[in-house]
C-alpha positions in Angstrom: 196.8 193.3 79.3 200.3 192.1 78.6 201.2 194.6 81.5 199.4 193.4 83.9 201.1 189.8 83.6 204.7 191.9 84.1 203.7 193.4 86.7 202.2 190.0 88.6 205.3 187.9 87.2 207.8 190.8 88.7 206.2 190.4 92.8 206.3 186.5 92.4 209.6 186.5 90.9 211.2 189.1 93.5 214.4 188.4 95.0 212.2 187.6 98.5 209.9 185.1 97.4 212.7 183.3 95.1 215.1 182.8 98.3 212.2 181.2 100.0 211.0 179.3 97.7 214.5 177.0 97.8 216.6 178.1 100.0 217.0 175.6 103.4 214.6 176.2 106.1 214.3 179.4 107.6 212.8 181.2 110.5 208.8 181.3 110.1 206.9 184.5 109.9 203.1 184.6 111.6 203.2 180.6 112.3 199.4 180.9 113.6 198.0 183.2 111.4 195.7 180.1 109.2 194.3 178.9 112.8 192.3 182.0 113.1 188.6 180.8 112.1 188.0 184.3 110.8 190.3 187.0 109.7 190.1 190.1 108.1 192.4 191.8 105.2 192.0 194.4 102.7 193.0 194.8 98.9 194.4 196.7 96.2 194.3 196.5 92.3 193.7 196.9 89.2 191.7 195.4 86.2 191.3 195.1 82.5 187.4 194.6 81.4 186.4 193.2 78.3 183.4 192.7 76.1 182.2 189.4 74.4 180.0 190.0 71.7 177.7 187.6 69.8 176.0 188.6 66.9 172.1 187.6 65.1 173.9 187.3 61.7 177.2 185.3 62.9 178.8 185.9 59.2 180.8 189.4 60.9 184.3 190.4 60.1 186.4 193.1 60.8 184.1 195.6 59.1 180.7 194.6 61.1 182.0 193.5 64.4 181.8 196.1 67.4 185.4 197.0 68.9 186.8 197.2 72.5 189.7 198.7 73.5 190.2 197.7 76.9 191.6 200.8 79.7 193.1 199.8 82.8 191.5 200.2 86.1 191.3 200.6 89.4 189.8 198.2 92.3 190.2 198.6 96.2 187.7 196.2 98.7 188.0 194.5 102.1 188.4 190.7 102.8 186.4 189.0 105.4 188.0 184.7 105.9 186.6 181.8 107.3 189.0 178.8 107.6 187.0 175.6 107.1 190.4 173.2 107.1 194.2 173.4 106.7 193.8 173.5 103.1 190.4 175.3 102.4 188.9 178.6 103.1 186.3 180.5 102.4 186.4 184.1 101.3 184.1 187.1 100.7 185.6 190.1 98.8 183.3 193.4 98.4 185.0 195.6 96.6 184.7 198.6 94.5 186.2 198.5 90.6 186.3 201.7 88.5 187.2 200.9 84.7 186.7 202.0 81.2 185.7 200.3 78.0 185.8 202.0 74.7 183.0 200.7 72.0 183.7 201.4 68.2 180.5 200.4 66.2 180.9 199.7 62.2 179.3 201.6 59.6 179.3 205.4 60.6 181.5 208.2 59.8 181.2 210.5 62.6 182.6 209.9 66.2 179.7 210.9 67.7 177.8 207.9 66.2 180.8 205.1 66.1 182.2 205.9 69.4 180.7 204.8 72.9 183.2 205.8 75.9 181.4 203.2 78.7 182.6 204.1 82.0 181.7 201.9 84.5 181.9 202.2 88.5 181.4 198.1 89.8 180.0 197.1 93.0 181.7 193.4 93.1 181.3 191.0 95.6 182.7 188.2 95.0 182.3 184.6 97.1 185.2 181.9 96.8 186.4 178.8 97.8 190.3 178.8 98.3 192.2 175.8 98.0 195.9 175.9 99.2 199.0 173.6 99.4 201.0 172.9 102.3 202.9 175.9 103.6 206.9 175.9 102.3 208.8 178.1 104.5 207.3 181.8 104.7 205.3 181.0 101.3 202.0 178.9 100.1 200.7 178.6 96.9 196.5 179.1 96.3 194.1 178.7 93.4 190.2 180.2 94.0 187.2 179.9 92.1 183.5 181.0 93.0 180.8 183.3 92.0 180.0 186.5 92.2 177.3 189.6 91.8 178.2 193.0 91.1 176.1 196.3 90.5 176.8 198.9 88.0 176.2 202.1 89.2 177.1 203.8 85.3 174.8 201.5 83.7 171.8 203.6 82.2 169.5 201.0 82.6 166.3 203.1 83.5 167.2 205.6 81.1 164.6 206.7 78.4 167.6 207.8 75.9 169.5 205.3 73.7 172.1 205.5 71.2 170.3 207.5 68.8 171.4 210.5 71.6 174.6 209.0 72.3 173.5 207.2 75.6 175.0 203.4 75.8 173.0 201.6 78.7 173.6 198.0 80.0 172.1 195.7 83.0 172.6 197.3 86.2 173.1 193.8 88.2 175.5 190.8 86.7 176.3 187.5 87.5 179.7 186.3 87.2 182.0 183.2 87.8 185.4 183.4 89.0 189.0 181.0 88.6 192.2 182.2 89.4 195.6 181.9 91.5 197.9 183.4 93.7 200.7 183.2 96.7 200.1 183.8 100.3 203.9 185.5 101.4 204.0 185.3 105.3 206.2 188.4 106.0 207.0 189.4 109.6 204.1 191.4 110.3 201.4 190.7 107.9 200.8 188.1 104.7 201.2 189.7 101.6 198.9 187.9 98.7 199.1 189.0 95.1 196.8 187.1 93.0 195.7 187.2 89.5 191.7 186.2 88.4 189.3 186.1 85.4 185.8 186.9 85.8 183.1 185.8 83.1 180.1 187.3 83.2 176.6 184.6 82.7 173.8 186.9 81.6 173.6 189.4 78.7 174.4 192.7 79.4 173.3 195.1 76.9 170.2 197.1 77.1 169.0 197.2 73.3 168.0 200.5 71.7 164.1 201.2 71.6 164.3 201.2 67.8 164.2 197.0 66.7 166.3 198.1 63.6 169.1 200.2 65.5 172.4 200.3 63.6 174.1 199.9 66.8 172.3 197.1 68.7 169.9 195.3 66.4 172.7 192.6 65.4 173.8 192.4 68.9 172.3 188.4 70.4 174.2 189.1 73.6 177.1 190.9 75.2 178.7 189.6 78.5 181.8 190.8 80.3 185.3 189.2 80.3 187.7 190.9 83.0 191.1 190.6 84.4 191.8 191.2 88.1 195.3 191.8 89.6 195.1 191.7 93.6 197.2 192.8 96.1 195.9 191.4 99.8 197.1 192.5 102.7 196.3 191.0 105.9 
């Protein structure tokens, strides 16, 4: 994850953004580009999903808790924006995310039986409220929150196997809510956003093994998704 924040840090840190951001006034790029009551963008990015697990028997340690180790991914979706006021707009942002999440369960020796590879293609569509400051030369600072829905199509939700074949299967639909931040960078023929978001997931996600007793989900009270999203908007 740490390379994600690098990566965010080094675009609103470039050479660009820092001259803007206090150097004397300059020319403006795209002056009325926020009176347009709709516009229309696209996006590129990548993201970092996570697994929050809580447990029946909350007395876990490092040899009962379930593992994640987190793989980067890949998102790409379309922006549709609705300007309410100077200050506030309102965004929708279908998208599609393609990640991986690797799940380590305690108390087996083979990898076929501790090892769950859960790959995971997202229909997201997020809906946000965007709140931004006044406009400083060719930048302007944002923070958006909002909810979202997204459908897995790698769940295995209607499948009749579980673990006990090696089949990991979760809720097809989620619910989510969303906070994050970005910079709107008003360049001569299009504004450039990067942004950074969480996303937290409010429903449990895991589809528990037929067997009550399963080693692998029988301790398991619920398991929501955490994720990181890095976003670059163009418009």
């Amino acid at each position: 994850m740490k390379h994600f924040f690098l990566v965010f840090v080094f675009f609103i840190l470039s050479h660009s953004t820092y001259a803007q951001l206090f150097s004397k006034e300059r020319l403006a790029n795209l002056e009325t580009f926020d009176n347009r009551f709709l516009s229309w963008g696209y996006y590129l990015g990548f993201n970092q999903y996570d697994f929050k697990f809580e447990y029946e028997n909350q007395i876990t340690d490092e040899n009962t808790d379930i593992l994640v180790e987190n793989q980067a991914g890949f998102n790409v979706g379309l922006i549709g924006n609705l300007r309410v006021n100077r200050y506030i707009d309102i965004r929708l942002e279908p998208g599609i995310y393609f990640t991986q999440r690797n799940l380590t369960f305690p108390g087996f020796d083979e990898k076929k039986d501790f090892l769950r590879e859960v790959k995971s293609t997202y229909i997201h569509v997020p809906l946000l409220v965007k709140f931004s400051t006044k406009r400083i030369n060719n930048i302007k600072p944002f923070v958006v929150f909002g909810v979202s829905r997204s459908m897995n199509l790698g769940s295995n939700e209607k499948n009749p196997e579980d673990n006990k074949v090696g089949q990991f299967r979760m809720t097809r639909g989620t619910g989510y809510y969303e906070a994050g931040f970005g910079i709107d960078i008003y360049l001569y023929y299009f504004k450039f956003s990067p942004s950074i978001r969480g996303v937290f997931a409010t429903s449990d996600e895991l589809v528990a093994d037929d067997d009550p007793n399963s080693p692998w989900t029988s301790n398991v009270s619920s398991m929501k998704t955490r994720g990181l999203f890095i976003n670059f908007t163009f418009q």
